[in-house]
N, C-alpha and C positions, 0 to 999 in steps of 0.2 A: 222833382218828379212831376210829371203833368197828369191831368187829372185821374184816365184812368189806370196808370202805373201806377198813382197813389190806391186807387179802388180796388186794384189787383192787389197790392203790397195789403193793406188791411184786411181783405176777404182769406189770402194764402197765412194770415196769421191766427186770426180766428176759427180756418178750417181745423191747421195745428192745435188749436187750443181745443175745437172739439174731439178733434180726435185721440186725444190725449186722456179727456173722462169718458172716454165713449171707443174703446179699444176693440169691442166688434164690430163697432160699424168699419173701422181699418182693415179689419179682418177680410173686408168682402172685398179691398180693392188688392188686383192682381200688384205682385211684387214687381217694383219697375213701373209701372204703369206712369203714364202723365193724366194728370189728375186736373180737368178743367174747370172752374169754378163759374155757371152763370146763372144768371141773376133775374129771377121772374119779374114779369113785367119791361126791361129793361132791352131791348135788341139793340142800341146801339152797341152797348157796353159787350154783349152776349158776341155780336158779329166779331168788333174788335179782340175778345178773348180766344176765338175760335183761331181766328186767321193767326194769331201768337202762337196759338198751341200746333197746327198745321206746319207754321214755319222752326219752330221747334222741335217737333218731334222727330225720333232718332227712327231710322227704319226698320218695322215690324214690331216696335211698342204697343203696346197695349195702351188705348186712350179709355179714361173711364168722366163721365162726366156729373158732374156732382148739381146739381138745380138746387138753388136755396131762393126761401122767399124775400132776403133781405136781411138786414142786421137789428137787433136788437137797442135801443140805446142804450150809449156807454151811461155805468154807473159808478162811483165809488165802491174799491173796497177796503176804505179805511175802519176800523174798528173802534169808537167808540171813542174820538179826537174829543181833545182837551185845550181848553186855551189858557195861555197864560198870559198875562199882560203884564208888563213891565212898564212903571212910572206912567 
């Protein structure tokens, strides 16, 4: 994947993932809808997801566009790792 097909694929997974603890904010987008994810600060990226979603979208869809400030960084969610060492 090149850069931002990687950018999309991580942003449309974490959307998933917020959407997921966060079931009324899902609530507010229309059923069907394409759902564009962009990225404050960012117009390169922002332009390129547009013209995707433009060239995708089916006719008379609902486009609902979701603005995030950016991603979090990734942390562990390991719980309380143990080492053991052998010889």
């Amino acid at each position: 994947m090149r850069g931002y097909e990687t950018k999309q694929a991580i942003l449309v997974t974490e959307f998933d993932r917020y959407v997921m603890e966060h079931p009324e904010f899902a609530d507010r987008i229309p059923q069907g809808a394409q759902v564009v994810i962009l990225v404050e600060g960012d117009e390169e990226f922002n332009g390129w997801a547009r013209e995707l979603a433009r060239r995708q979208r089916e006719q008379g869809q609902p486009v609902v566009y979701v603005h995030v400030k950016g991603l979090r960084p990734v942390h562990s969610r390991l719980e309380e790792p143990v080492i053991q060492q052998i010889a």
